[in-house]
ROKEMAR-776730 format. One record per residue (C-alpha): residue in one letter; x negated, y, z. Coordinates in nm, 2 decimals, always signed. Last residue first. Layout:
<pt><rest>A</rest><c1>X</c1><c2>Y</c2><c3>Z</c3></pt>
...
//
This chain:
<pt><rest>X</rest><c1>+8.92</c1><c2>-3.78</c2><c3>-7.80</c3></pt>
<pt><rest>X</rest><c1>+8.55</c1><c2>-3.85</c2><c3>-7.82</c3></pt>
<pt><rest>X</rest><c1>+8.36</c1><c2>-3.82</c2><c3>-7.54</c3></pt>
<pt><rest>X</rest><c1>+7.97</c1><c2>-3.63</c2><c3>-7.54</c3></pt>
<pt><rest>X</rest><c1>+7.72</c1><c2>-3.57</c2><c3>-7.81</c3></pt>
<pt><rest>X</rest><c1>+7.79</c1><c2>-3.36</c2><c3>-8.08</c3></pt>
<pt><rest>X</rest><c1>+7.42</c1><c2>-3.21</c2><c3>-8.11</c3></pt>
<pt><rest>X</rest><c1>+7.24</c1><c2>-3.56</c2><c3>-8.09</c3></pt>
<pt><rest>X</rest><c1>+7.39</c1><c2>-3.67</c2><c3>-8.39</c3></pt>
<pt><rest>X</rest><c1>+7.48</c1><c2>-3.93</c2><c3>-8.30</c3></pt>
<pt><rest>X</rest><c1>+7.60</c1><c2>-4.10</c2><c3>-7.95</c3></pt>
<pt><rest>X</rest><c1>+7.99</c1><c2>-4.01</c2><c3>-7.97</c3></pt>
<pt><rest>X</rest><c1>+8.14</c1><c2>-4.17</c2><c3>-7.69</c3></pt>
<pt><rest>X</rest><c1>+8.48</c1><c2>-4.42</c2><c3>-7.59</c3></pt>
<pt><rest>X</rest><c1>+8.57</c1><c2>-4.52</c2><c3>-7.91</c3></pt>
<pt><rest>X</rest><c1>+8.86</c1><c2>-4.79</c2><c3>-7.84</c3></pt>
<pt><rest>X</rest><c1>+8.84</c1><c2>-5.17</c2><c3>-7.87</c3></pt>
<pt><rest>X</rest><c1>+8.83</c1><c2>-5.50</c2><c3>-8.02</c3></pt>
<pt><rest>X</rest><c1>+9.22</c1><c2>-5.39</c2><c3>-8.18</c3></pt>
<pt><rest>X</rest><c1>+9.30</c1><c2>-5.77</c2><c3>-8.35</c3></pt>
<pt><rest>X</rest><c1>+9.48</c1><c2>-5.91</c2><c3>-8.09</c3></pt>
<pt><rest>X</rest><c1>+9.74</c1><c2>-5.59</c2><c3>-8.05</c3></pt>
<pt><rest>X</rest><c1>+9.82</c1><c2>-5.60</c2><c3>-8.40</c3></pt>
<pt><rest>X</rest><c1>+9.76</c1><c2>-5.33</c2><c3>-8.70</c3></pt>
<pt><rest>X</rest><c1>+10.02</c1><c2>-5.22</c2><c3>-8.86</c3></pt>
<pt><rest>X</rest><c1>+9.94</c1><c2>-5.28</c2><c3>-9.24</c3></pt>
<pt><rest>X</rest><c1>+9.60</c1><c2>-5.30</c2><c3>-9.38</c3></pt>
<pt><rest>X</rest><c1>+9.68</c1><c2>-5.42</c2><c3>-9.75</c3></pt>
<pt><rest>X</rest><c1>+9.98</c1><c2>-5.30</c2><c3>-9.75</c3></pt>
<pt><rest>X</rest><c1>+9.92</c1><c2>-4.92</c2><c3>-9.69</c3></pt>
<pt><rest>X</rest><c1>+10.04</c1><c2>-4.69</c2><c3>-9.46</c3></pt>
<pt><rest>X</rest><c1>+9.84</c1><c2>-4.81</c2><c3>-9.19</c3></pt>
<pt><rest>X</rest><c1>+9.50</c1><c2>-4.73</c2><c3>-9.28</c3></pt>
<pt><rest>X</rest><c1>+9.29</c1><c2>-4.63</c2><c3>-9.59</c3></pt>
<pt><rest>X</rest><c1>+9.23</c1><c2>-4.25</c2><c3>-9.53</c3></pt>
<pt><rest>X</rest><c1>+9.19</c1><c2>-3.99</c2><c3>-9.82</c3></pt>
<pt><rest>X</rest><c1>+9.44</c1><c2>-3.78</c2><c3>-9.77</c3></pt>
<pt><rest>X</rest><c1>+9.52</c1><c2>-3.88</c2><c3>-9.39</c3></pt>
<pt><rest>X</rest><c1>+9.20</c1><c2>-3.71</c2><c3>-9.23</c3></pt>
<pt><rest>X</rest><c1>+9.33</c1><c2>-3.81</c2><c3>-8.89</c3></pt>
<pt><rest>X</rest><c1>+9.30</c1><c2>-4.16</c2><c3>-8.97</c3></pt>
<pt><rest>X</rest><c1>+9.61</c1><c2>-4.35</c2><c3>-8.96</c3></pt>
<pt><rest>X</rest><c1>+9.75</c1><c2>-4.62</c2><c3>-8.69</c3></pt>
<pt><rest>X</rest><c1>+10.10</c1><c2>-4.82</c2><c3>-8.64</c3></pt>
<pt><rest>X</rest><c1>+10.02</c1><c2>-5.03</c2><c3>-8.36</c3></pt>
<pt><rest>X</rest><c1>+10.18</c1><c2>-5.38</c2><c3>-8.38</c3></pt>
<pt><rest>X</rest><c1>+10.26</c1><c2>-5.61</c2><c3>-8.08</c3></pt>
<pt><rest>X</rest><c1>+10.65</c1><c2>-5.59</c2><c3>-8.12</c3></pt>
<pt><rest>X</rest><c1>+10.74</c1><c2>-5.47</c2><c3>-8.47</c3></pt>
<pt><rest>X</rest><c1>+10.86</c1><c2>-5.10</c2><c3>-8.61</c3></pt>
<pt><rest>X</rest><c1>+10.72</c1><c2>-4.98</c2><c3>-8.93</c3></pt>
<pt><rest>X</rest><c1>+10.85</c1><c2>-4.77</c2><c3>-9.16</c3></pt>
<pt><rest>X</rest><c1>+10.42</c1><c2>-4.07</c2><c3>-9.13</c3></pt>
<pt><rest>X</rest><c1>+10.04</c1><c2>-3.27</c2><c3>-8.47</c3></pt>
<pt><rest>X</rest><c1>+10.36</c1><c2>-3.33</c2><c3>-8.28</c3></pt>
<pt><rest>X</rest><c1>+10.49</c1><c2>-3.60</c2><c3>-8.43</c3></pt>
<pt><rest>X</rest><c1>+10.84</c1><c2>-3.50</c2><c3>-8.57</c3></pt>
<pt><rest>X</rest><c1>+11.14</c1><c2>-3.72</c2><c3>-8.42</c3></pt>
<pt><rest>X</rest><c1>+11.30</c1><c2>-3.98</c2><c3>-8.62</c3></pt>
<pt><rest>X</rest><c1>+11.21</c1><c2>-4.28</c2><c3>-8.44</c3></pt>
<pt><rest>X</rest><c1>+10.81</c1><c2>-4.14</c2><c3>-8.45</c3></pt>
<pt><rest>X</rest><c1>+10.79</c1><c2>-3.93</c2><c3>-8.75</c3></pt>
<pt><rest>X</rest><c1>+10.48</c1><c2>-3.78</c2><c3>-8.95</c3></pt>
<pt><rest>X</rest><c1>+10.50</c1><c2>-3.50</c2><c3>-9.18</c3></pt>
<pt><rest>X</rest><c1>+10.31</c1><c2>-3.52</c2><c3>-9.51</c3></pt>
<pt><rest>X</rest><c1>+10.64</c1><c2>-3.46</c2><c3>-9.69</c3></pt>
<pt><rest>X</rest><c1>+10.85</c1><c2>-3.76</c2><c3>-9.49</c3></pt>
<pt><rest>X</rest><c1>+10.62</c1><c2>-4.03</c2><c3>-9.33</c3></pt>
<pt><rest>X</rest><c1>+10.82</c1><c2>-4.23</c2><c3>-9.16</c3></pt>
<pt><rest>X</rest><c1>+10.69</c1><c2>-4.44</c2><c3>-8.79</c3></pt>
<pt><rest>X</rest><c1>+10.99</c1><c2>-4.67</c2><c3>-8.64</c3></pt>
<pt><rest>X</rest><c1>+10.88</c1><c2>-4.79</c2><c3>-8.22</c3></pt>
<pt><rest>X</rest><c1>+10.91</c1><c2>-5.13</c2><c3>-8.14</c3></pt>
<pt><rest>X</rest><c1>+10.48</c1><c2>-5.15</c2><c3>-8.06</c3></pt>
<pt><rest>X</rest><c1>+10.32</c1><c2>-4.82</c2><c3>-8.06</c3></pt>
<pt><rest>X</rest><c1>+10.31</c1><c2>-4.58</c2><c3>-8.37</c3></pt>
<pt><rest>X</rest><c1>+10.04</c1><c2>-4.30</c2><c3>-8.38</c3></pt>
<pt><rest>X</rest><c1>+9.72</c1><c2>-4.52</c2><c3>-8.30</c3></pt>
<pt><rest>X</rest><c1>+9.36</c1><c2>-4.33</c2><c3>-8.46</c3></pt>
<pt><rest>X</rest><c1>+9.18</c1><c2>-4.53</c2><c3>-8.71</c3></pt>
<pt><rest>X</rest><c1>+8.82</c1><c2>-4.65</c2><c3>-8.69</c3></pt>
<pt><rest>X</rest><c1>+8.82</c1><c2>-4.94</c2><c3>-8.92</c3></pt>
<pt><rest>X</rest><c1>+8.58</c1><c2>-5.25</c2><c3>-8.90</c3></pt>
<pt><rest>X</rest><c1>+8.45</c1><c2>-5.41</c2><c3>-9.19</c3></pt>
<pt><rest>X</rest><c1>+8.54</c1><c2>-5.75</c2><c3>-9.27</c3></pt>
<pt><rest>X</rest><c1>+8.32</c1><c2>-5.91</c2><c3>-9.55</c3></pt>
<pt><rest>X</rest><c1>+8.36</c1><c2>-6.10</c2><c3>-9.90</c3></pt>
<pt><rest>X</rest><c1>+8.30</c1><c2>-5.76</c2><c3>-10.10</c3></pt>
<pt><rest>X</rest><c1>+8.62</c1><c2>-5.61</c2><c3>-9.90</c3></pt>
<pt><rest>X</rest><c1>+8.83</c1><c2>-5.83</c2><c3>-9.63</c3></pt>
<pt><rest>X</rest><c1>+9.10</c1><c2>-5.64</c2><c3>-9.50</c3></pt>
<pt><rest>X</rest><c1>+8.97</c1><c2>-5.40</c2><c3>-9.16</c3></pt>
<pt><rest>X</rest><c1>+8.86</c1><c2>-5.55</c2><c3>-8.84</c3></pt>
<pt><rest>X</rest><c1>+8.99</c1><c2>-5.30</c2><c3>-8.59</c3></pt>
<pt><rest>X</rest><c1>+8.87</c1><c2>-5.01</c2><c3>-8.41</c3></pt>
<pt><rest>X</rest><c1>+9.07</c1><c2>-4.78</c2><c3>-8.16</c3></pt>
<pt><rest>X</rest><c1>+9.12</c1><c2>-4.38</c2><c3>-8.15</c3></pt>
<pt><rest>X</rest><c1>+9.36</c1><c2>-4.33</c2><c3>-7.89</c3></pt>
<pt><rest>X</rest><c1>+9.64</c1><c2>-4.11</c2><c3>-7.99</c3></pt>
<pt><rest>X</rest><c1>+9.94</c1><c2>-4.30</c2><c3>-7.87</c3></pt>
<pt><rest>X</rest><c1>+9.83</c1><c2>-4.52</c2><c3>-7.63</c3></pt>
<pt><rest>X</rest><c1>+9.66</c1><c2>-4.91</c2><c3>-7.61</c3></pt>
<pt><rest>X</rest><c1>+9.79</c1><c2>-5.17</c2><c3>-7.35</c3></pt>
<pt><rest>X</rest><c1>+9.61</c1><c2>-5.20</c2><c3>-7.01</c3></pt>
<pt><rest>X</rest><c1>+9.36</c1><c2>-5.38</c2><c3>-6.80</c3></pt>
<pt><rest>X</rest><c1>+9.19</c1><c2>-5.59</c2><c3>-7.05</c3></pt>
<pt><rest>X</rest><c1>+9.20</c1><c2>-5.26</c2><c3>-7.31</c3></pt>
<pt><rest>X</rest><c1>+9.00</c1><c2>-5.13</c2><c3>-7.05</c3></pt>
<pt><rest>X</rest><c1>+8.71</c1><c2>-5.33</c2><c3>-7.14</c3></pt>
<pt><rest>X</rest><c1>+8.59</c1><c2>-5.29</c2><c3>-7.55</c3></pt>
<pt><rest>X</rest><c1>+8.46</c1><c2>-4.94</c2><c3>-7.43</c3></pt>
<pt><rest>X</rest><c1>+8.33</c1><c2>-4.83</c2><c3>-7.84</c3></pt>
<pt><rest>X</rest><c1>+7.98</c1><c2>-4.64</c2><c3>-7.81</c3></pt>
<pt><rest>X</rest><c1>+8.01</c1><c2>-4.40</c2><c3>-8.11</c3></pt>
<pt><rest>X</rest><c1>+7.72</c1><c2>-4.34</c2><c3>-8.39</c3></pt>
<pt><rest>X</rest><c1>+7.75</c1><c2>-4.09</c2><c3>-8.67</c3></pt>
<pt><rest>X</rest><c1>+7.75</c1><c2>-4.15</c2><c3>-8.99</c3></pt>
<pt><rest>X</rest><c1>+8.06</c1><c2>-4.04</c2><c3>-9.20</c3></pt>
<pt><rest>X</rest><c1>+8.24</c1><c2>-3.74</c2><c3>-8.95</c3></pt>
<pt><rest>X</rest><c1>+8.45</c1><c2>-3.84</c2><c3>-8.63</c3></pt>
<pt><rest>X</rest><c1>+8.69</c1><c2>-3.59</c2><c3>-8.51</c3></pt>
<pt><rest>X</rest><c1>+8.71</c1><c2>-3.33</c2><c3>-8.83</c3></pt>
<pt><rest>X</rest><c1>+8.69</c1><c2>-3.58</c2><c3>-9.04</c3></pt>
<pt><rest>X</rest><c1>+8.85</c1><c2>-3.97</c2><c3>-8.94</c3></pt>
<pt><rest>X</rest><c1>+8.88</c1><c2>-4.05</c2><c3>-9.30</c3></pt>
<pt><rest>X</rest><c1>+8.56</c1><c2>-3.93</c2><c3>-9.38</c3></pt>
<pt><rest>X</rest><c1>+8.37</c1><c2>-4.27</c2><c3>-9.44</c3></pt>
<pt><rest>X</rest><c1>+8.18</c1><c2>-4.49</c2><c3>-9.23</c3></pt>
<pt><rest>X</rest><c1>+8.13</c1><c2>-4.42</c2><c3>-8.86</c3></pt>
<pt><rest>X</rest><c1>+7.89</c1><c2>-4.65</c2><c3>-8.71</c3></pt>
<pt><rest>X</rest><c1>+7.93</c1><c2>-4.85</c2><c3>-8.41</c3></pt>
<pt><rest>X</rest><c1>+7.77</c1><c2>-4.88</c2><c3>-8.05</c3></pt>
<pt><rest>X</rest><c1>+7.91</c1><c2>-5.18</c2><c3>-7.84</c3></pt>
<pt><rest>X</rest><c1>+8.09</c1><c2>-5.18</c2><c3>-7.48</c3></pt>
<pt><rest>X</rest><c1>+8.21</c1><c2>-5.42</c2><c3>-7.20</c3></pt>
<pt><rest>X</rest><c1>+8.26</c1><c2>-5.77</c2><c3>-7.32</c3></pt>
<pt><rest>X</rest><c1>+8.00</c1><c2>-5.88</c2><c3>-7.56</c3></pt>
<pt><rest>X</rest><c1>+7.74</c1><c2>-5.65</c2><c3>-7.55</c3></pt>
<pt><rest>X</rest><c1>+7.74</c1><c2>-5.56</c2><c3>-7.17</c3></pt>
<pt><rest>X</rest><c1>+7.77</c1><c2>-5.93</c2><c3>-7.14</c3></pt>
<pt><rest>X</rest><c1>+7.48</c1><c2>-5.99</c2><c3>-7.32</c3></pt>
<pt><rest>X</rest><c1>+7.29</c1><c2>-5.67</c2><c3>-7.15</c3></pt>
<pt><rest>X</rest><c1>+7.34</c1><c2>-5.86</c2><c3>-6.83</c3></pt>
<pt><rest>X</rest><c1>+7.24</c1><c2>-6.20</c2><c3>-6.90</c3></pt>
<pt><rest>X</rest><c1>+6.94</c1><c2>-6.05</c2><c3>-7.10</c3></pt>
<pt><rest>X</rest><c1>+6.83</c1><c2>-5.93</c2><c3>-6.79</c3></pt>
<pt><rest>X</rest><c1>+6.90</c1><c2>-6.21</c2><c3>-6.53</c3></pt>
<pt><rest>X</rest><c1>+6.67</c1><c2>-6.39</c2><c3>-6.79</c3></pt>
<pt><rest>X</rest><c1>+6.39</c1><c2>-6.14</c2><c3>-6.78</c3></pt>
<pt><rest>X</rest><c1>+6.43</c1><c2>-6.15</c2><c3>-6.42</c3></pt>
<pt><rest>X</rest><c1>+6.39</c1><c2>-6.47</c2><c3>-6.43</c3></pt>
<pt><rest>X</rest><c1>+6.12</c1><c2>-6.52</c2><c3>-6.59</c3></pt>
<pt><rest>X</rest><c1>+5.93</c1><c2>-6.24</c2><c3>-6.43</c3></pt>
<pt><rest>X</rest><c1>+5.97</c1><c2>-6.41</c2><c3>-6.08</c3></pt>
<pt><rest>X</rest><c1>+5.90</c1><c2>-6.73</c2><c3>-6.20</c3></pt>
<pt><rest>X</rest><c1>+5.56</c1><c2>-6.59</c2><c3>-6.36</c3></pt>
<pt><rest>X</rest><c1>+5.52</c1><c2>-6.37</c2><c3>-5.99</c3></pt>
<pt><rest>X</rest><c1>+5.56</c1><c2>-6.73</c2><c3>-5.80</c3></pt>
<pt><rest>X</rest><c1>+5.29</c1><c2>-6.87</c2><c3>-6.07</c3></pt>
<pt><rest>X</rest><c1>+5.05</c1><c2>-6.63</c2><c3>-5.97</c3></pt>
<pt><rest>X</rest><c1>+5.10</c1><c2>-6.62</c2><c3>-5.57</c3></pt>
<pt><rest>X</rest><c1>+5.09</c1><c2>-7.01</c2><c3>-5.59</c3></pt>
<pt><rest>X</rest><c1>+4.73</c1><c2>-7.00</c2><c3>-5.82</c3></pt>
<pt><rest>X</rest><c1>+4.60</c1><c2>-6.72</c2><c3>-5.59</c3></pt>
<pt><rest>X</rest><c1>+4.67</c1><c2>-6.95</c2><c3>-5.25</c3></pt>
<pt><rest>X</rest><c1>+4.49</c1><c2>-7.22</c2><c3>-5.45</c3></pt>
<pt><rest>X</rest><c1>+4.18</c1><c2>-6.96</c2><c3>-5.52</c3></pt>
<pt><rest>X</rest><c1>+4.22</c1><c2>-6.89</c2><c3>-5.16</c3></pt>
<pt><rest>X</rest><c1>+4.24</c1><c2>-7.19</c2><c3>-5.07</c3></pt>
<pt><rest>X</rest><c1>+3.98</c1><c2>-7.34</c2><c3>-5.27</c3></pt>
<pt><rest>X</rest><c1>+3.72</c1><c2>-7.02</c2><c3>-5.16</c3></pt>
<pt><rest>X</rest><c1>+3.78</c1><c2>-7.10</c2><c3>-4.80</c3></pt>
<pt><rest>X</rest><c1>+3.72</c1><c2>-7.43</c2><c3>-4.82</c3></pt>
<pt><rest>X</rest><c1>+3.37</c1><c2>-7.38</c2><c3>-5.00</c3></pt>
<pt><rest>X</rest><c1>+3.33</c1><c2>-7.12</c2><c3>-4.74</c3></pt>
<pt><rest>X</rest><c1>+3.35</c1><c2>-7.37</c2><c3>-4.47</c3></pt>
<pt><rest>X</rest><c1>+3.10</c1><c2>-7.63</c2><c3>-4.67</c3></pt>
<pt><rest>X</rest><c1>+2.84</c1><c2>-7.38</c2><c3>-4.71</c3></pt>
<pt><rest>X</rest><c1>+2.87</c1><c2>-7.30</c2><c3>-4.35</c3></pt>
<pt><rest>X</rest><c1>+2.82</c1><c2>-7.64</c2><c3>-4.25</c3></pt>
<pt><rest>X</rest><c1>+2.55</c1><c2>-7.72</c2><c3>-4.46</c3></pt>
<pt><rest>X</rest><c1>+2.38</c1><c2>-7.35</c2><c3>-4.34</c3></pt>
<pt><rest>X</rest><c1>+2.45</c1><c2>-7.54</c2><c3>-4.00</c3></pt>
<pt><rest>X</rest><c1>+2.34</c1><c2>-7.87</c2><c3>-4.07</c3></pt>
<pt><rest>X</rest><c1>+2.02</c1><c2>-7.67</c2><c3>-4.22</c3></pt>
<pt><rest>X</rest><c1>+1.95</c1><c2>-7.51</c2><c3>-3.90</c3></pt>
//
């Protein structure tokens, strides 16, 4: 009888190592597993980041009524990859260097690339036709104002100039703040 209590002992010692070892495998599998996910995350939302969107704060009121000082827009930096910026899409550009920094303007594109902008008694003209709602005229540059043109800092002046296709990172896609103007901007 005590062989066989021996015995037993001796099974369920085995038992209990593999199971603890079995434990030990299944615990370290789910670490992996959590790792990389975590990884496969943050490879995701990089990119996101980087190459697909990024949120942005309006500054200023020279975009009022569309975009007023504050709020928050998600900017689609992605389409531009598949096609060249329109008349009226509001874009955002590194600005001219102020306080040893680039800020980014949100402006809205009126001139495209070749075409001649004037602006003739507040009136803006695209190769001497009235805009429909301001002389520039070089391949690759986008001729952009804010829609509050009294007090924006954009295209008409030389120290921001036409803007060039390289340096548009993308255009404001949707308004995120405040809460109650939610929804695509346009």
């Amino acid at each position: 009888m005590a062989r066989r209590a021996r015995k037993n002992q001796e099974v369920t010692l085995g038992r209990r190592q593999r199971r603890r070892k079995e434990q030990r495998r299944k615990n370290v599998k789910e670490v992996i597993g959590t790792i990389l996910y975590l990884v496969i995350l943050c490879t995701i939302v990089y990119f996101i980041l980087h190459y697909v969107g990024q949120r942005t704060v309006v500054r200023g009121d020279s975009m009022d009524t569309t975009l007023s000082d504050g709020q928050n827009l998600i900017m689609d930096k992605l389409s531009y990859r598949f096609h060249e910026p329109e008349r009226y899409d509001i874009v955002i550009f590194p600005g001219p260097e102020e306080y040893g920094e680039h800020p980014y303007y949100i402006k809205r594109i009126i001139g495209l690339p070749g075409e001649t902008v004037q602006i003739k008694k507040g009136k803006v003209y695209i190769n001497g036709k009235k805009l429909k709602s301001d002389i520039y005229g070089i391949k690759d540059e986008y001729f952009c104002l804010g829609d509050n043109r009294p007090v924006s800092y954009d295209s008409r002046y030389e120290e921001v100039g036409p803007v060039h296709r390289s340096q548009i990172i993308g255009k404001v896609w949707i308004r995120i703040w405040p809460l109650n103007k939610f929804g695509k901007v346009s």
